[in-house]
N, C-alpha and C positions, 0 to 999 in steps of 0.2 A: 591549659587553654589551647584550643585546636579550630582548625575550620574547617566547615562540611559544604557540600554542595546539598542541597536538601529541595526532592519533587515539591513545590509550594503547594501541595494538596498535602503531602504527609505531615505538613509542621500543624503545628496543637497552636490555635489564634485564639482561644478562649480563657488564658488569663485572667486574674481579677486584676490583677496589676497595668493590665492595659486600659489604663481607664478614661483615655479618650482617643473611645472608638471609632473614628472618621473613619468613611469611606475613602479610598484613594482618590485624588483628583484627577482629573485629564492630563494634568501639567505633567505630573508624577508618571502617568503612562505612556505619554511622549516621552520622557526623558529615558524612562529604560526601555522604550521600542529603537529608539535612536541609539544610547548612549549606553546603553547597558546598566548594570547595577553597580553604582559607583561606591558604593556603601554596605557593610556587610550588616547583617541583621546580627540582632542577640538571641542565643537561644540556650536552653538547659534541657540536658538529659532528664528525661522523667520516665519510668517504665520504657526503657528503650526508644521511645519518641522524645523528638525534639520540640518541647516547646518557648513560643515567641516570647523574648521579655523585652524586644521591641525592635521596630520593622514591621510591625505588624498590614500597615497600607501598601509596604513592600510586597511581602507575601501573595494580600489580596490583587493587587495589580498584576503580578507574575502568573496569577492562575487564569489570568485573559491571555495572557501568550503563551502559546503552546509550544513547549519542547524548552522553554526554557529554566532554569534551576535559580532554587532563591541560596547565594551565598550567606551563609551564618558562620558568626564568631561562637564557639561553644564555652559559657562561663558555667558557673557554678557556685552556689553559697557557702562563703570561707567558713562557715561554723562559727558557734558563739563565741570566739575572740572578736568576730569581725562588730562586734556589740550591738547587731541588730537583729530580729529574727527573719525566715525565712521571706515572709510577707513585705515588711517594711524593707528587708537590703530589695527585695523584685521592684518595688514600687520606687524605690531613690533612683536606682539604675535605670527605667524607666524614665524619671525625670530628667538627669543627669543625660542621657540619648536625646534629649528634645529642646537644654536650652535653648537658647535664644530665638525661640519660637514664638509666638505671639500670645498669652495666655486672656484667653477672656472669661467674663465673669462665671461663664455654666462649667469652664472648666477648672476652675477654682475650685469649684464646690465638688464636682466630680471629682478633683484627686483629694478635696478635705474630705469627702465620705469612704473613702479609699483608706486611706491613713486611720482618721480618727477610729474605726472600728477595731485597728490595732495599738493604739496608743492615744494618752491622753492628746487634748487641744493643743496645750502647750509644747509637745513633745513636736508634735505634727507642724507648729511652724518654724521649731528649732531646725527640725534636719530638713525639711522641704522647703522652708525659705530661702534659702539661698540660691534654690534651681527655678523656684517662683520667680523672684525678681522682686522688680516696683508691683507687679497687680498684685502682690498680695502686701507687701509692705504699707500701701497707701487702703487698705480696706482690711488690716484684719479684725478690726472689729466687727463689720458688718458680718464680712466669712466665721467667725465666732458664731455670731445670732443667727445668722444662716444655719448653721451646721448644729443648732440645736434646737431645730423645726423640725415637724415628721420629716423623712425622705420623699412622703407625699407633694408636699412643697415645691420640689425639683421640677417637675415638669413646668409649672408655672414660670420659671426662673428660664429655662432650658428651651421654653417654646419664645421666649420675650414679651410675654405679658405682665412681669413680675419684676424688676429689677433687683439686684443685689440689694441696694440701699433700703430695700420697700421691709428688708428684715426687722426694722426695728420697727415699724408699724404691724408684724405680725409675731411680733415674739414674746414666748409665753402660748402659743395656740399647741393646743392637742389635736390628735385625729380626727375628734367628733367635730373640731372646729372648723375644720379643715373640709370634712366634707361637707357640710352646710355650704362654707364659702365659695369652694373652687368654684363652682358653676359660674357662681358669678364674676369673679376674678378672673376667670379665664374667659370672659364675652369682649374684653377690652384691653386697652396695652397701658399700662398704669406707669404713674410718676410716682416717686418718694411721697411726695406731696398729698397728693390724690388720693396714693391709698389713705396715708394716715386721716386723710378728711372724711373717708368712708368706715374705717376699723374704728377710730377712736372715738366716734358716738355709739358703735354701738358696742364697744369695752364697758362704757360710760353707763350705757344704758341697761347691760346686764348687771353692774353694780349697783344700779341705784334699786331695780329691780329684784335680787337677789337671784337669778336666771345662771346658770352658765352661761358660757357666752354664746354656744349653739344654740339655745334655745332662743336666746333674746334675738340672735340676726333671723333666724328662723320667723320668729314673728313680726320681726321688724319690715320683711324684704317678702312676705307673704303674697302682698299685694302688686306687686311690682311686675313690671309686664313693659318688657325692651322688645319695640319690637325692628322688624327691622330696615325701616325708614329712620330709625333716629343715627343720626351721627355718633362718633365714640364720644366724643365731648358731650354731647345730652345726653348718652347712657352713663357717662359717671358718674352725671351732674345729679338725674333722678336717683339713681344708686345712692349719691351723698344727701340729699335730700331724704330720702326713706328712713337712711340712720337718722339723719339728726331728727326729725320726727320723731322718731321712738327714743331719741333722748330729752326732747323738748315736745312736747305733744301740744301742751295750750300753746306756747309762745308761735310753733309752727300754724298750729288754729289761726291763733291771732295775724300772724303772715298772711294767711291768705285770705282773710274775712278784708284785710286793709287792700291786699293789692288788688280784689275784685271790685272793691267799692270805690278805690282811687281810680281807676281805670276810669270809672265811670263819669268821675267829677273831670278826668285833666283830660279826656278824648278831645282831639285836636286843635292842641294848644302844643305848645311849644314847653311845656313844664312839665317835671317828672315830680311824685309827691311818694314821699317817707314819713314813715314813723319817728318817734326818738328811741335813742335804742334802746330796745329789751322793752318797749313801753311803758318805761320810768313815767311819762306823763302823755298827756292831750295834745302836745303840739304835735303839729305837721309839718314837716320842711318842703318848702316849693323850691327846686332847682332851674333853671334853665341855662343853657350854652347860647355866649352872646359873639359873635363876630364882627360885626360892625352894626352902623345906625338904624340900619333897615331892621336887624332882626330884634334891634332892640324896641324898635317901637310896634313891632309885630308884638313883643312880649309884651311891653305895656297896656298892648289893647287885649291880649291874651289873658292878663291879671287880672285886669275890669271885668272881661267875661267871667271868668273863675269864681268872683265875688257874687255876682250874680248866681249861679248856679246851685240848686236843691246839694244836696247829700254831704255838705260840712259836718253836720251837728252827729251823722251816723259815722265819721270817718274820727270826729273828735272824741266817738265813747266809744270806741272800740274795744278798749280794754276796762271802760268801766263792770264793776261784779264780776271781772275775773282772775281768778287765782293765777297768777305769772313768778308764783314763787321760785320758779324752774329757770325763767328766761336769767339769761347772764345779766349782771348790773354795770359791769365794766368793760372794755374789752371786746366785749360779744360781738357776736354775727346776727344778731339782728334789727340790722338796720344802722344808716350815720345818721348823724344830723345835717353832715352835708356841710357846703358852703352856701347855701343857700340862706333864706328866711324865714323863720318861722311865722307860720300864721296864726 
């Protein structure tokens, strides 16, 4: 082990082992305009060139100041006693240069794609865990489902439209699936939640379908058109709406035959009107939010109007002669009964 002063243009920064590539910060360029280089770089002899096994934001910072030299420590791979190969001792060393660093989720995944290409999963949290920390200790399951999605995947993850946790809402998808989705996955910045409320109708739907599942989102999301006055919240919301449509087609029929024709009956009244859910039956539920006496006797007179009013009799057959064998019986999202009363 030796140490070289090395022109920070001559060192080799294209490692696979450096696998979280930040650019140097300002902070880091202040500190060695000022302070010098407090910290020697790691580097290995390769074909007479020294290349970085980390320092790497070192290096790139030094080559903005001129005439200055990036100090490296010169290491080298003990050989197979050391019981790792070349790759995985570059990549620990690596880690081992960088705890107590902040690890976030895209860099998780950046060193589990690192690792995993040279050894199994479990190998990869045995010896890299302990340089991880808690982020990987408290998520490796999701970094598991993660890390057995295309690499295509990554960018979504990497840009923060995707969250780590959103893995078990996409896993199990292939390439083909993949490119169907991203367009769309990448228009908005997704929760755990959200996605699964958008992927799992239409999982659903190419099952019930016999479809891969590219095909079924494929047709499912045909129609769909975000444009760009809608808020992220209403492009989810249509997004989830379009799958569950294509996993419920009558029952979503049925949704909006009721909500055009309630609209019609409850217009400026103080009452919102539902289905029962799944349209198990004919009733209606009449809700309204009551605050004190004034709004209550607004609503009384509200009710009387109501009863008076055409369009019951087409709001209470709505589901008459239609096949709802689809619609959920229990449970479901379509529709409560409310606290309300039925009429």
């Amino acid at each position: 082990m030796h140490h070289l002063a090395i022109h920070p243009r001559d060192a080799d920064i294209t490692a696979e082992s450096l696998f979280w590539d930040d650019p140097p910060g300002e902070d880091l360029l202040r500190s060695l305009t000022s302070l010098g280089q407090m910290v020697p770089a790691l580097a290995e002899i390769v074909d007479d060139r020294p290349r970085i096994l980390a320092g790497r934001a070192r290096a790139l910072a030094l080559r903005r100041l001129p005439g200055r030299t990036l100090a490296a420590r010169v290491i080298a791979w003990p050989g197979p006693e050391c019981g790792q190969s070349p790759p995985v001792w570059r990549g620990l060393i690596y880690l081992a240069s960088n705890m107590g660093r902040e690890v976030t989720e895209a860099m998780l995944v950046k060193a589990g794609r690192y690792f995993t290409a040279h050894v199994p999963g479990p190998e990869f949290f045995r010896l890299a865990g302990p340089y991880l920390g808690p982020a990987v200790t408290g998520g490796m399951r999701r970094l598991t489902q993660w890390l057995e999605l295309p690499a295509a995947a990554d960018d979504l993850l990497f840009s923060g439209t995707v969250p780590l946790a959103g893995a078990a809402a996409l896993a199990g998808m292939g390439p083909e699936d993949f490119d169907v989705l991203r367009p769309w996955l990448g228009r908005v910045r997704w929760s755990a939640n959200t996605l699964a409320r958008f992927v799992t109708p239409l999982r659903e739907a190419a099952r019930a379908s016999g479809l891969p599942l590219a095909e079924a989102a494929r047709q499912a999301l045909s129609g769909v058109r975000l444009g760009e006055d809608l808020s992220p919240n209403d492009r989810i919301a249509r997004l989830a709406q379009a799958a569950r449509a294509a996993r419920y087609p009558v029952l979503t029929d049925l949704e909006e035959r009721f909500a055009a024709l309630s609209r019609g009956v409850a217009r400026g009244t103080a009452f919102t009107l539902s289905p029962s859910r799944g349209f198990e039956s004919d009733a209606v539920t009449l809700e309204a939010k009551i605050a004190d006496r004034a709004a209550l006797a607004r609503a009384a007179a509200d009710l009387a109007e109501l009863a008076r009013r055409p369009g019951w009799e087409a709001l209470w057959s709505v589901a008459r002669g239609q096949e709802a064998d689809e619609a959920p019986r229990s449970g479901g999202d379509g529709g409560g009964d409310g606290d309300g009363h039925d009429a």
